[in-house]
N, C-alpha and C positions, 0 to 999 in steps of 0.2 A: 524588475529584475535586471540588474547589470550584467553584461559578457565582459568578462577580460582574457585578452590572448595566454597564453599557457607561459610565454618567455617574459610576459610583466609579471603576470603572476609569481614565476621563480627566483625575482628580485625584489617582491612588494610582497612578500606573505604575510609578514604580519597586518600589514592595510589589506590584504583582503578578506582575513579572517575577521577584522574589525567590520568590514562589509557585512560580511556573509552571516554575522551574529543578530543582524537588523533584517537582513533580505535575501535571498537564494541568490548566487553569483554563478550563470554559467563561466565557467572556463572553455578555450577554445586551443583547438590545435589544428595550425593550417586555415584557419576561417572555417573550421565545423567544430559543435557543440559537441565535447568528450564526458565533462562534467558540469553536476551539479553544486554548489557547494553550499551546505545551509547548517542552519544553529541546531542543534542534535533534539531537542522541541519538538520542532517541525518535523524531523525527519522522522523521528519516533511514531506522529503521527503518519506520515505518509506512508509509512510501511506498515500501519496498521489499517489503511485504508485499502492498501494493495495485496495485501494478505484478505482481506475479506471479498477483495474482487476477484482473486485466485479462485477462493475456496468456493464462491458462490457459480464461476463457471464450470468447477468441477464437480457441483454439485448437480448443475443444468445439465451435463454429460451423460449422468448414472440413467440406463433404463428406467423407466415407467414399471411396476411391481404392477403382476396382472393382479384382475382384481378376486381372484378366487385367494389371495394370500393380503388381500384386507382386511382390517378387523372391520367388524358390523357395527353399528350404532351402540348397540345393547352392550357389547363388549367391550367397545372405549368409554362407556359409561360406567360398566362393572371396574375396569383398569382404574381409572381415576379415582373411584370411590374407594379402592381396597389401597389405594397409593397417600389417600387421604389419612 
């Protein structure tokens, strides 16, 4: 992955977009990483990878369901087969 400073960047845009369609280009302002810059591919994925690590710590969050409101063996059995 290349960094390019934010002020080469705002006089080389079309070369970095020609970068960034090969490889994720951070950008920098002041010598710290502000952005990312990648081919919309990529990103499509990445945000579907970070939407599913969203969902799954929010999912870690939710209480535990006591178990007097679990269904029983017999009943996720009966569920299943009448879903069949």
């Amino acid at each position: 992955m290349q960094t390019i400073a934010s002020r080469k960047v705002q006089s080389r845009v079309g070369a970095t977009l020609d970068i960034a369609k090969g490889e994720p280009v951070t950008i920098t302002q002041y010598g710290r990483p502000v952005v990312t810059m990648m081919n919309a591919d990529l990103a499509q994925k990445a945000l579907r990878v970070y939407q599913a690590y969203d969902m799954a710590k929010f999912l870690d969050a939710l209480p535990a369901l006591p178990d007097s409101l679990a269904l029983s063996d017999k009943a996720n059995n009966a569920l299943v087969h009448a879903l069949r």
